[in-house]
N, C-alpha and C positions, 0 to 999 in steps of 0.2 A: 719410600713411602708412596703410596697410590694417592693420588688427587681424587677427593670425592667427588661426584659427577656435576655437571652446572645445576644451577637452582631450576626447577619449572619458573618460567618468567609466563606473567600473565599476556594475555593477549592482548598488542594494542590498540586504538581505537581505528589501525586502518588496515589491521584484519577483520575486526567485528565488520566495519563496510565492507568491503570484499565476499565476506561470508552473506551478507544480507544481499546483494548485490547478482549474487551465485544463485540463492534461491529464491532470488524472486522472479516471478510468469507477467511480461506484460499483460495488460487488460485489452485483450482482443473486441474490440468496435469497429469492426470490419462491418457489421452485418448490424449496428444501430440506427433505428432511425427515428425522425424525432417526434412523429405520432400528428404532426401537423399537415394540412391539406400538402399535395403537393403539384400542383396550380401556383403556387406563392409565388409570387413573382421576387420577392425581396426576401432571402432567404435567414431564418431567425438568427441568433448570437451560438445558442445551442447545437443548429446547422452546422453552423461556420467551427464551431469547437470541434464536434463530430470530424469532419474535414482537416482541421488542423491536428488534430490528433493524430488520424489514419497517417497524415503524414509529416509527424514524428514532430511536428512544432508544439512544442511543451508549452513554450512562452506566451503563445497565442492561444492557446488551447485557455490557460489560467488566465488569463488577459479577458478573454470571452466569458469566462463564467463565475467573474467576481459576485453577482449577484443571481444565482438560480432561482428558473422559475418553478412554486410548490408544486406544477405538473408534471416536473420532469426531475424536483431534486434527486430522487436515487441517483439516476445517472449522469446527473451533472458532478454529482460528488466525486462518484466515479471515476469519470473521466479526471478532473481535479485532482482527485489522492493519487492518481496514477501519474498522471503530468508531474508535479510536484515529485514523486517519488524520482522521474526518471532526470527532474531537475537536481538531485541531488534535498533538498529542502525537505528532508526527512520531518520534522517538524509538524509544518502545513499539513504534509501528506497526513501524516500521524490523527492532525485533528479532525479531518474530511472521512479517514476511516472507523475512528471513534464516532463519529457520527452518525455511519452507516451500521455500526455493529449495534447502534443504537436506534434508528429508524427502520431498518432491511431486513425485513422477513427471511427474503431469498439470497441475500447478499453477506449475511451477516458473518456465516463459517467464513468466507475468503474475506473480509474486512478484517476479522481476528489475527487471519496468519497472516497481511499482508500489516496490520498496526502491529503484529509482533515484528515483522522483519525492520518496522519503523524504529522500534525499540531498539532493537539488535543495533541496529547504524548506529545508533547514537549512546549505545553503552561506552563507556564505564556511568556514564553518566545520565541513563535511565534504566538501572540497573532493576531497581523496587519494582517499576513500570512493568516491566519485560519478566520479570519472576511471578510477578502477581499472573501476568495472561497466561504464561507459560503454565503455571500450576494449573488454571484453571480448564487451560486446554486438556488437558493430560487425565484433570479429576472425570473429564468424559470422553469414555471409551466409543462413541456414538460420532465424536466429532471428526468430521472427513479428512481434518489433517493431523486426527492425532498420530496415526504413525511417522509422518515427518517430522511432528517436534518431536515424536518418542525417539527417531531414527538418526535426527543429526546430535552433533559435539558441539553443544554451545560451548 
């Protein structure tokens, strides 16, 4: 008698991170700057985040920019959903990107794929979350990442 083949087993939740983890593009602020004189002798929180960023201090980075200033939220967001993302704290990131796909003219397509990869990390159990953006990405053919959700295996 032939053994029927094993079952397809769903994937579990530290492949979905790995796969989120795969496709995501840090957020390059290499070339940010924070729009304030640069005379200052006492360099802003935002500075110092920029700085910590570039060099790779997540902690510090979030630590700095608990409370952004309205002149600079884009990019403190920014910086924040990415810090957070690369802290692991899928979550956080998640809310800082929602927020930009919500305020961010220019920002808004990469806030989507990057709170979708948010979703990803954290399936099975933001499953709804992750189908909802995923559909919505897909219903337009205009948006810059839809071939990469049309192209990978969730």
């Amino acid at each position: 008698m032939i053994s029927p083949p094993p079952a397809e087993k769903a994937p579990q939740t530290t492949e979905y991170l790995a796969l989120a983890e795969e496709l995501y593009t840090p957020y390059d602020a290499s070339g940010l700057r924070s729009g304030e004189q640069e005379d200052t002798v006492t360099p802003s929180d935002f500075e110092r985040a920029v700085e910590a960023y570039n060099n790779k201090d997540w902690k510090k980075t979030v630590s700095l920019l608990k409370s952004p200033t309205p002149d600079q939220l884009t990019e403190s967001l920014k910086l924040r959903a990415h810090a957070y993302f690369q802290l692991g704290n899928f979550d956080k990131a998640a809310a800082d990107f929602q927020q930009l796909t919500e305020k961010s003219i220019s920002y808004k397509y990469d806030a989507e794929w990057n709170l979708l990869l948010c979703h990803l990390a954290r399936l099975p159990r933001q499953r709804a979350a992750f189908e909802e953006l995923r559909k919505r990405i897909l219903e337009n053919e205009e948006h810059p990442f839809y071939e990469r959700v049309r192209a990978v295996e969730w």
